[in-house]
C-alpha positions as CSV (number, residue, x, y, z in Angstrom):
1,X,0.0,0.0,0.0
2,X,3.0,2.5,1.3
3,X,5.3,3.2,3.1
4,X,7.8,5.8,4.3
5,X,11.8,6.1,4.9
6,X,14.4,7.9,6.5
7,X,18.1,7.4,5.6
8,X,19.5,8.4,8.8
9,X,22.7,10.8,8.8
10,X,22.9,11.1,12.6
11,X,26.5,12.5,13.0
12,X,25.0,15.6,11.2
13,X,21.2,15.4,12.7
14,X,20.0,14.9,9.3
15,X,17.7,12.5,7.6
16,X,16.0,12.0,4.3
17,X,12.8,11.2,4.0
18,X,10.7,9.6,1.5
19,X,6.8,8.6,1.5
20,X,5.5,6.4,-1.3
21,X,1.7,5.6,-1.6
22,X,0.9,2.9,-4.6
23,X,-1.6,4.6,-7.2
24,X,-4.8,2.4,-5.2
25,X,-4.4,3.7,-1.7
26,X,-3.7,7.4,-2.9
27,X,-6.2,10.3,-1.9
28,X,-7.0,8.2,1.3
29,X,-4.8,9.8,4.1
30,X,-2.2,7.2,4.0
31,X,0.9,9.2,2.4
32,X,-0.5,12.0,5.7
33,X,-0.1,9.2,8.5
34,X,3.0,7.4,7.1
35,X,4.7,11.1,6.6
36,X,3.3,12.3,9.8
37,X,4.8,8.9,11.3
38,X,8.2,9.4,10.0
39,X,8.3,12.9,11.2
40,X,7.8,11.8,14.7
41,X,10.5,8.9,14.7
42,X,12.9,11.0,12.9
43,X,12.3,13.7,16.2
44,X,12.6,10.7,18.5
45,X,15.9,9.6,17.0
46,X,17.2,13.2,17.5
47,X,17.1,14.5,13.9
48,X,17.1,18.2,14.0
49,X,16.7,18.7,9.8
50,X,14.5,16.4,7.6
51,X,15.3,16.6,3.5
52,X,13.4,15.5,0.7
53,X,13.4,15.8,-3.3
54,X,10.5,15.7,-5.1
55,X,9.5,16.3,-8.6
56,X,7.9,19.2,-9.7
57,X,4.8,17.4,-11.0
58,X,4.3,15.9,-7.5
59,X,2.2,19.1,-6.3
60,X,0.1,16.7,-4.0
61,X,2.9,15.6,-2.3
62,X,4.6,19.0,-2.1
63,X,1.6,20.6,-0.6
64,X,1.0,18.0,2.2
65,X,5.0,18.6,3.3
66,X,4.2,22.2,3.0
67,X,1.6,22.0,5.4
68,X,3.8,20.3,7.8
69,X,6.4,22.9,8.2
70,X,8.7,21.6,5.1
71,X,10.1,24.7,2.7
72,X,11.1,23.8,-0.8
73,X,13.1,25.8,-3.3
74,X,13.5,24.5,-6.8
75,X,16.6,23.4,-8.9
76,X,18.0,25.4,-11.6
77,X,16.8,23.2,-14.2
78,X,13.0,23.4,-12.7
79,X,12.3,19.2,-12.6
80,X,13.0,19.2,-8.9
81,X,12.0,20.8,-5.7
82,X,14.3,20.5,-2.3
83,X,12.6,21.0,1.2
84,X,13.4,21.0,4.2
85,X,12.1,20.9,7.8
86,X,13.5,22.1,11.4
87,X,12.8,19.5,13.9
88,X,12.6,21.2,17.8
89,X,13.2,18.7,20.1
């Protein structure tokens, strides 16, 4: 159905995430609680900046990290957007 990841750079405090929802299960709040999931592990293992790609197309995807706190800037080239969130202990 889904399912989120976080490669784990703990020296620095960072992670990257990732949240995948097969095509099916979209629309149905799963990408919100397996993003909202990750967010609170990633606090919980003591990561103070979460990163993510994401291709410009993805505007669903963009505008749910949005809404959690993560800014994005785009590449030069305009195919992909970079966010990131603050994490407060």
């Amino acid at each position: 159905m889904g399912e989120a990841r976080l490669c784990l750079c703990l020296a620095e405090g960072t992670a990257e995430f990732c949240v995948l929802v097969a095509d099916l299960w979209q629309g149905l709040g799963l990408g919100s609680l397996l993003t909202d999931a990750a967010i609170d592990a990633a606090r919980h293992l003591g990561v103070r900046r979460l990163l993510v790609e994401v291709v410009a197309e993805n505007v669903r995807i963009i505008r749910l990290l949005e809404k959690r706190g993560f800014v994005f800037h785009r590449d030069p080239g305009g195919l992909t957007f970079y966010g990131e969130k603050t994490l407060k202990p």
